[in-house]
N, C-alpha and C positions, 0 to 999 in steps of 0.2 A: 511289474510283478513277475512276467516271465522269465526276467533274467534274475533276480535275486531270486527266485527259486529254480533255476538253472546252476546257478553257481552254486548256490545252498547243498544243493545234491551231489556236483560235481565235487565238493571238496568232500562231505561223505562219503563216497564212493574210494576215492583218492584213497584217504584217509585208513579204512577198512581195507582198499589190500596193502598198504603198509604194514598194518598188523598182522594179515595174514600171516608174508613173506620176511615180518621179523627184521633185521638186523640188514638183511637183502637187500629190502625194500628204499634205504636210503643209501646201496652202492652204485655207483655209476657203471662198476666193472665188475662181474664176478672174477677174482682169480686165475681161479683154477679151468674155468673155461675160455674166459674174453668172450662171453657170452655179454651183451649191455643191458643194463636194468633199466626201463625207461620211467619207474615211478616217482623217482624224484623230482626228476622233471615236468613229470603230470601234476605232481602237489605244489610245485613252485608255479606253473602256470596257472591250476586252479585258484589258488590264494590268490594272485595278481588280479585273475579274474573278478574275484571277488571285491578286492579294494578298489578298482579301478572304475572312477565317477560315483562312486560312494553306493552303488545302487543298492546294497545291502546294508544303508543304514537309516532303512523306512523305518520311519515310526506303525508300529502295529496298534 
């Protein structure tokens, strides 16, 4: 239970500053600085997290 509500949150969390950061949020490179965005990679990890051994497909 504590990992599918681990994951459960980690992909919300994820998710929320995608939106924040808009358009940003799924660049790997800004531009104009070569500043690196690391969220896309936190959402691709989170969701892996999630899928991975199914632990998020308890029956409630």
């Amino acid at each position: 239970m504590a990992k599918a509500y681990g994951t459960r949150l980690a992909n919300d969390l994820v998710r929320e500053a995608i939106q924040i950061h808009g358009a940003v949020g799924f660049a790997r490179r800004v531009a104009e600085s070569g500043e690196s965005v690391r969220l896309e990679e936190m959402y691709r990890d989170a969701k892996i997290l999630e899928i991975f051994k199914g632990a998020n497909e308890l029956q409630q």
